[in-house]
Backbone as JSON Lines, residues from 0, in Angstrom:
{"i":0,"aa":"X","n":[11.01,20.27,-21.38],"ca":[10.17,19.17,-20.99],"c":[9.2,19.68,-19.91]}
{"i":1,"aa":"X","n":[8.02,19.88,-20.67],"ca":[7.1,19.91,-19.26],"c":[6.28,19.24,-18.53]}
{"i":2,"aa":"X","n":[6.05,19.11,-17.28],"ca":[5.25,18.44,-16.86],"c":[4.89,18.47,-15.34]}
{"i":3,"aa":"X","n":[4.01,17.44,-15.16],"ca":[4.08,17.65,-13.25],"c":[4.78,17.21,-12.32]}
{"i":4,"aa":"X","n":[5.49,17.8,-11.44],"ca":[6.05,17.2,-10.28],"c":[5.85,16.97,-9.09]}
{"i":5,"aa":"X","n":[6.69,16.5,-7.84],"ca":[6.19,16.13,-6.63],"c":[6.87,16.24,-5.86]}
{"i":6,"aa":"X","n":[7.2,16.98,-4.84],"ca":[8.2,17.28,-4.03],"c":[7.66,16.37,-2.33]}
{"i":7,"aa":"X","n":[8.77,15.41,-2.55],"ca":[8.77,14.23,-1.67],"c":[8.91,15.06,-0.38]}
{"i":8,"aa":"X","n":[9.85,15.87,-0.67],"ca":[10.01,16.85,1.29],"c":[9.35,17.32,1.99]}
{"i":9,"aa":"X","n":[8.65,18.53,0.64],"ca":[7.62,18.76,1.71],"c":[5.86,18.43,1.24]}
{"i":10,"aa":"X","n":[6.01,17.49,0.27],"ca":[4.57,17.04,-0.13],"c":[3.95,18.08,-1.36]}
{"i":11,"aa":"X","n":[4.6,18.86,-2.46],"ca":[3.83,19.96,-2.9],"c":[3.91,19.46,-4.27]}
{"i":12,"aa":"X","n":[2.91,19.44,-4.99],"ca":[3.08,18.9,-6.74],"c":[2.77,20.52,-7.0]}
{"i":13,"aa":"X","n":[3.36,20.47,-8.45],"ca":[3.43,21.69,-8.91],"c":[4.39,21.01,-10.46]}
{"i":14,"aa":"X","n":[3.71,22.52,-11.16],"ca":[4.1,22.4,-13.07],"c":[5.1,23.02,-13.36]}
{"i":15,"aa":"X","n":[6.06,22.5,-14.27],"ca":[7.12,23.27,-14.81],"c":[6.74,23.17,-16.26]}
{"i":16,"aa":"X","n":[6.76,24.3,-16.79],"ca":[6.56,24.57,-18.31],"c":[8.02,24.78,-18.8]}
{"i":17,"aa":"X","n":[9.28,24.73,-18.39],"ca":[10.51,25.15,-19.26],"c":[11.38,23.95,-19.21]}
{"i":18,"aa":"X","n":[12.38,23.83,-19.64],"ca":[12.85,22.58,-20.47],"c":[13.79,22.08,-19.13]}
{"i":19,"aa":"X","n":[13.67,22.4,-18.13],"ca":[14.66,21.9,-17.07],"c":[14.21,20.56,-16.63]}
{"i":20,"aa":"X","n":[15.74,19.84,-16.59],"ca":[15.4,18.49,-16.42],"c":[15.03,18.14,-14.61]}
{"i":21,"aa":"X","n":[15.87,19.05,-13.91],"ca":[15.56,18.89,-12.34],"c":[14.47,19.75,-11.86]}
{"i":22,"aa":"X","n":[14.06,20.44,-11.85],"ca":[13.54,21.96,-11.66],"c":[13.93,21.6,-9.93]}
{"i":23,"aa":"X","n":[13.7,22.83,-9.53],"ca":[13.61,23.19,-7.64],"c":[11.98,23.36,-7.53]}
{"i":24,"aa":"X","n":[12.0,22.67,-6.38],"ca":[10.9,23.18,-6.07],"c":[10.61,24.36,-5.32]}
{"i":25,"aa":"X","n":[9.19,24.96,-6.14],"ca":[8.89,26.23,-5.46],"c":[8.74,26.76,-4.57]}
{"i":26,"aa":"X","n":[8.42,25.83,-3.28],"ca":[7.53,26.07,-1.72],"c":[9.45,25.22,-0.85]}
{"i":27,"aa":"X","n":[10.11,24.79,-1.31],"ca":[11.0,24.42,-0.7],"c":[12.2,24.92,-1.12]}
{"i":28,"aa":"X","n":[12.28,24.67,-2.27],"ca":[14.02,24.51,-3.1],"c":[14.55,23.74,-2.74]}
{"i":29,"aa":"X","n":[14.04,22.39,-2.82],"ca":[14.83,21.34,-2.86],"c":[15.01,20.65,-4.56]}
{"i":30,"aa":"X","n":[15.81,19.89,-4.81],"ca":[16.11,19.64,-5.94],"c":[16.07,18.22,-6.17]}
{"i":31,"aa":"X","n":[16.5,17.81,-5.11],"ca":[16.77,16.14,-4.75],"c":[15.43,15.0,-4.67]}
{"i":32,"aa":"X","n":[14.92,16.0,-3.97],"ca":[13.26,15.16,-3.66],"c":[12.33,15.68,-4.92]}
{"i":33,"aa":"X","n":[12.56,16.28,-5.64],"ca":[11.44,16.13,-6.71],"c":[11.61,15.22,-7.98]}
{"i":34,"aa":"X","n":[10.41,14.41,-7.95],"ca":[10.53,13.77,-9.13],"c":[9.16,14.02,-10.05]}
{"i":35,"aa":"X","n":[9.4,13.41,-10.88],"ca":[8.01,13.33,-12.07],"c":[6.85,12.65,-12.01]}
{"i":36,"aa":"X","n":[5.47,13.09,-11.83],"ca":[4.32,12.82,-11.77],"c":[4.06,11.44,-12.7]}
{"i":37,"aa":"X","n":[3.66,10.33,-13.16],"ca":[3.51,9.71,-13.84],"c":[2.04,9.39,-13.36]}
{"i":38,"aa":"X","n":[1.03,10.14,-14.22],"ca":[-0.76,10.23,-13.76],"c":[-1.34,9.45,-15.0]}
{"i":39,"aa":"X","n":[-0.51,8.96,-15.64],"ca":[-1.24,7.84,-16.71],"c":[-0.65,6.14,-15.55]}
{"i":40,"aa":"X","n":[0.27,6.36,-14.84],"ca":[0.61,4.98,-13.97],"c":[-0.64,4.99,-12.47]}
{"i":41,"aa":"X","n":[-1.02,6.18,-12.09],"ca":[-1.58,6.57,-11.07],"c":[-3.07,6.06,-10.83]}
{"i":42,"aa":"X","n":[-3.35,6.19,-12.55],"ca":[-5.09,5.86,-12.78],"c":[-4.86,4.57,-13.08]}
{"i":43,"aa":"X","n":[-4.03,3.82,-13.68],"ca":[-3.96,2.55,-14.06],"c":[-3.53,1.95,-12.64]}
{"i":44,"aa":"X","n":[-3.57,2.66,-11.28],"ca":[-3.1,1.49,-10.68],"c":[-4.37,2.16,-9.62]}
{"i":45,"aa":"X","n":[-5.6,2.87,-9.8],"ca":[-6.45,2.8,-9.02],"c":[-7.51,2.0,-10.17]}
{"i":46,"aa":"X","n":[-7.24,2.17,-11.12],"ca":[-8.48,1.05,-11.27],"c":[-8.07,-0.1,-11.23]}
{"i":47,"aa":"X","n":[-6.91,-0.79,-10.97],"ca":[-6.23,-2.03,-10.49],"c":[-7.21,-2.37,-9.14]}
{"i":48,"aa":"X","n":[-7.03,-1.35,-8.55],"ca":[-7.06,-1.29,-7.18],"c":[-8.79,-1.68,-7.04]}
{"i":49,"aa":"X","n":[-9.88,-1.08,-7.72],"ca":[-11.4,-0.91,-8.28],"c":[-11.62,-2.12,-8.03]}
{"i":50,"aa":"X","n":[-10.7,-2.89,-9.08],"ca":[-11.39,-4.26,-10.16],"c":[-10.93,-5.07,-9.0]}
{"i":51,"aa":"X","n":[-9.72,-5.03,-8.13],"ca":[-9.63,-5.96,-7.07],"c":[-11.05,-6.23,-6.23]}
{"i":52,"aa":"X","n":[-11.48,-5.05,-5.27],"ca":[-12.06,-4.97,-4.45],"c":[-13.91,-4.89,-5.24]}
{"i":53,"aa":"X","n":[-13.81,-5.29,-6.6],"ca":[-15.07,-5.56,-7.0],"c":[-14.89,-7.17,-7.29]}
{"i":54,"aa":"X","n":[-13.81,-8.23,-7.58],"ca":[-13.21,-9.66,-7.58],"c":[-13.89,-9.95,-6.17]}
{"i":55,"aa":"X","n":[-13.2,-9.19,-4.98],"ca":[-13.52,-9.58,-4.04],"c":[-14.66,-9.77,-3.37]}
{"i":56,"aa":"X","n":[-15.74,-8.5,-3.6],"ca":[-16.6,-8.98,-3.06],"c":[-17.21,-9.75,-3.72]}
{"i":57,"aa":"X","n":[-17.43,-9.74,-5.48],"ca":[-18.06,-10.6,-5.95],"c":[-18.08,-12.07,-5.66]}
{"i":58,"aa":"X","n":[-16.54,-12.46,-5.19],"ca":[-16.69,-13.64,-5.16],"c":[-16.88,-14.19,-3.43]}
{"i":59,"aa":"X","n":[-17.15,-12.76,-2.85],"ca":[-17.71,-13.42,-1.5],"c":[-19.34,-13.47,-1.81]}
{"i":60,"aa":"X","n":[-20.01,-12.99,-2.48],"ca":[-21.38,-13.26,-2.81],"c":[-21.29,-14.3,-3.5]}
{"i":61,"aa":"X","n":[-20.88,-14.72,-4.34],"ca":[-21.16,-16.04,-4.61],"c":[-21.12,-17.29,-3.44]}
{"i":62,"aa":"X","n":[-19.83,-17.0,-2.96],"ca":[-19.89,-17.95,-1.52],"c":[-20.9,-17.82,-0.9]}
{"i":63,"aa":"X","n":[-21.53,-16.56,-0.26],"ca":[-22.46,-16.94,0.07],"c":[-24.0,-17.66,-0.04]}
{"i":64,"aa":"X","n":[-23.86,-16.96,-1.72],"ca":[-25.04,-17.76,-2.46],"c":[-24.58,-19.72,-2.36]}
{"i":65,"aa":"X","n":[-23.22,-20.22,-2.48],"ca":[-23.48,-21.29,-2.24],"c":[-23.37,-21.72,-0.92]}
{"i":66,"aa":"X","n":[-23.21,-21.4,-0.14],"ca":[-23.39,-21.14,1.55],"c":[-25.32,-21.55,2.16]}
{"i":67,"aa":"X","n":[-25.68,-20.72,1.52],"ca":[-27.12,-21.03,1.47],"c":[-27.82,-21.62,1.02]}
{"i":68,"aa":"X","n":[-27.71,-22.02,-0.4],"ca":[-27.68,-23.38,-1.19],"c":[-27.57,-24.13,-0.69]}
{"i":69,"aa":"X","n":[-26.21,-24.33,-0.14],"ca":[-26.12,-25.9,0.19],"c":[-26.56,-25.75,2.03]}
{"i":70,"aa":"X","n":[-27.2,-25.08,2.45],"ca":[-27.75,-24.96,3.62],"c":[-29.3,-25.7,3.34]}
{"i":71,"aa":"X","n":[-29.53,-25.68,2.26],"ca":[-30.95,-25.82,1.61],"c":[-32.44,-24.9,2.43]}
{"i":72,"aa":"X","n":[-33.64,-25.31,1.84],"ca":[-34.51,-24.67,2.59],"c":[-35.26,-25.36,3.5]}
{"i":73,"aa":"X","n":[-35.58,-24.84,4.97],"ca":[-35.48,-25.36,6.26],"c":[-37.82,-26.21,5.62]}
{"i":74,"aa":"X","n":[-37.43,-27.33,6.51],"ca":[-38.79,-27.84,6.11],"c":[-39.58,-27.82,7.52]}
């Protein structure tokens, strides 16, 4: 099983190409703190993150468009 990992201890992602289900990590040898990269969950939760903070401002421009609206224009 290959794929990418992440070593929680000391912060280092790195690839294992051979079928080991734990691998060690390389820069530590720890075994415990590494887990599996999941970079198809990673992008799906920054463009979560995108579409929020484009909701948000959009719908503070609208407020303000009716903010000013109903301010009407000064005579």
């Amino acid at each position: 099983m290959s794929g990418d990992y992440y070593c929680a201890h000391c912060e280092y992602e790195f690839v294992v190409g051979d079928g080991s289900e734990q691998p060690p990590c390389p820069k530590c040898g720890q075994t415990e703190s590494v887990r599996s990269v999941d970079t198809f969950g990673l992008v799906r939760t920054i463009w979560r993150q995108w579409l929020v903070a484009f909701v948000i401002l959009f719908l503070a421009g609208v407020g303000f468009m009716l903010y000013q609206w109903t301010l009407g224009s000064p005579s």
